[in-house]
C-alpha positions as CSV (number, residue, x, y, z in Angstrom):
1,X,0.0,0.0,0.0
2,X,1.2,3.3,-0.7
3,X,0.6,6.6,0.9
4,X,0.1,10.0,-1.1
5,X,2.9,12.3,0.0
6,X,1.2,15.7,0.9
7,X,2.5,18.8,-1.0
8,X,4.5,21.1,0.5
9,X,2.9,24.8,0.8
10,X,4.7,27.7,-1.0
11,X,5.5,30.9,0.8
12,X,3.5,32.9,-0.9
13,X,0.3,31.0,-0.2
14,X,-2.7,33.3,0.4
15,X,-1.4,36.5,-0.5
16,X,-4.8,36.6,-2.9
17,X,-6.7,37.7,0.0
18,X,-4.2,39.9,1.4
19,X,-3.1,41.6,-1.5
20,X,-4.5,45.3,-2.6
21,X,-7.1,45.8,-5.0
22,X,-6.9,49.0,-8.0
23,X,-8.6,51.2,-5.6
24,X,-6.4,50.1,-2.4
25,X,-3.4,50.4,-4.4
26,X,-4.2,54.1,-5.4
27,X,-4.4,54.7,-1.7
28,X,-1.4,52.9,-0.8
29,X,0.6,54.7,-3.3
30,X,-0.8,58.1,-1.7
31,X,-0.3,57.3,1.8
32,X,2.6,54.9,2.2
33,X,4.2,55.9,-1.1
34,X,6.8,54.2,-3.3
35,X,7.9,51.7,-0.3
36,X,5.0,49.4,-1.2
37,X,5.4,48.4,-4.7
38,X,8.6,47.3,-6.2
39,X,7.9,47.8,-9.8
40,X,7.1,51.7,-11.3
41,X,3.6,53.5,-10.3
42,X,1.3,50.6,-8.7
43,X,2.7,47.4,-10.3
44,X,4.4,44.5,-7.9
45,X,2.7,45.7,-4.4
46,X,4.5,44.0,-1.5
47,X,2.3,45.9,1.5
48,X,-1.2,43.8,2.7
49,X,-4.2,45.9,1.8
50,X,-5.1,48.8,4.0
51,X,-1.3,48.8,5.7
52,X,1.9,50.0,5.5
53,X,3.4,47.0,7.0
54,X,5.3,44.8,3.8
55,X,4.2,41.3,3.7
56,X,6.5,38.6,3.0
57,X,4.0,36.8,1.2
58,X,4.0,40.1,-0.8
59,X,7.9,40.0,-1.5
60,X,7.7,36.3,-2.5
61,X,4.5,36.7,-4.9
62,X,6.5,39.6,-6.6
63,X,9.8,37.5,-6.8
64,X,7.7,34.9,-8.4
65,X,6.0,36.9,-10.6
66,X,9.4,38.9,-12.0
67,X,11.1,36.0,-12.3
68,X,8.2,34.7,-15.1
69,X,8.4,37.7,-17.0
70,X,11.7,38.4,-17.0
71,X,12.4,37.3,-20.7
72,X,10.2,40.2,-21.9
73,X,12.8,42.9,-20.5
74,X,15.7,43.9,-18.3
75,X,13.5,45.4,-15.8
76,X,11.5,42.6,-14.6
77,X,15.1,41.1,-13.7
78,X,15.6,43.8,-11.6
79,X,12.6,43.6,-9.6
80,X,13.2,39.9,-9.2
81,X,16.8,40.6,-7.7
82,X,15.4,43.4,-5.3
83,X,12.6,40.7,-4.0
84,X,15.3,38.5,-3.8
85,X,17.6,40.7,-1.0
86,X,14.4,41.6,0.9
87,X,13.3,38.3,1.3
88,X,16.7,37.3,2.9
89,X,16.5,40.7,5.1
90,X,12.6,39.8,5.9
């Protein structure tokens, strides 16, 4: 008889219900300004909704997310290498 192995979570697990919507981002941007998202204007948020406070969830969805678009430019790489040394400081 063999057992099914149960799969490991991933870090970033439930950041869908954490993470800001448009209208939250807008907000964010306004009131805890560019230390929220690590990509230009509102793109790759890393704060939970309604706070200041960076998530790590956050800084691992972004690293994830950079990391699968970063054949379609240089920047994305850059993103993905700034998640990268926060999640080590985090």
């Amino acid at each position: 008889m063999t057992t099914m192995k149960t799969r490991k979570n991933v870090p970033w697990k439930h950041w869908k219900q954490q993470k800001p919507s448009v209208h939250q981002k807008t907000l964010m941007l306004k009131r805890c300004g560019k230390k929220c998202f690590l990509g230009s204007k509102k793109s790759f948020p890393i704060c939970k909704k309604n706070t200041c406070t960076i998530s790590k969830k956050g800084v691992y969805a972004a690293y994830i997310r950079a990391r699968q678009y970063r054949t379609k430019g240089r920047k994305y790489q850059s993103i993905a290498t700034r998640a990268k040394r926060m999640i080590r400081k985090l």
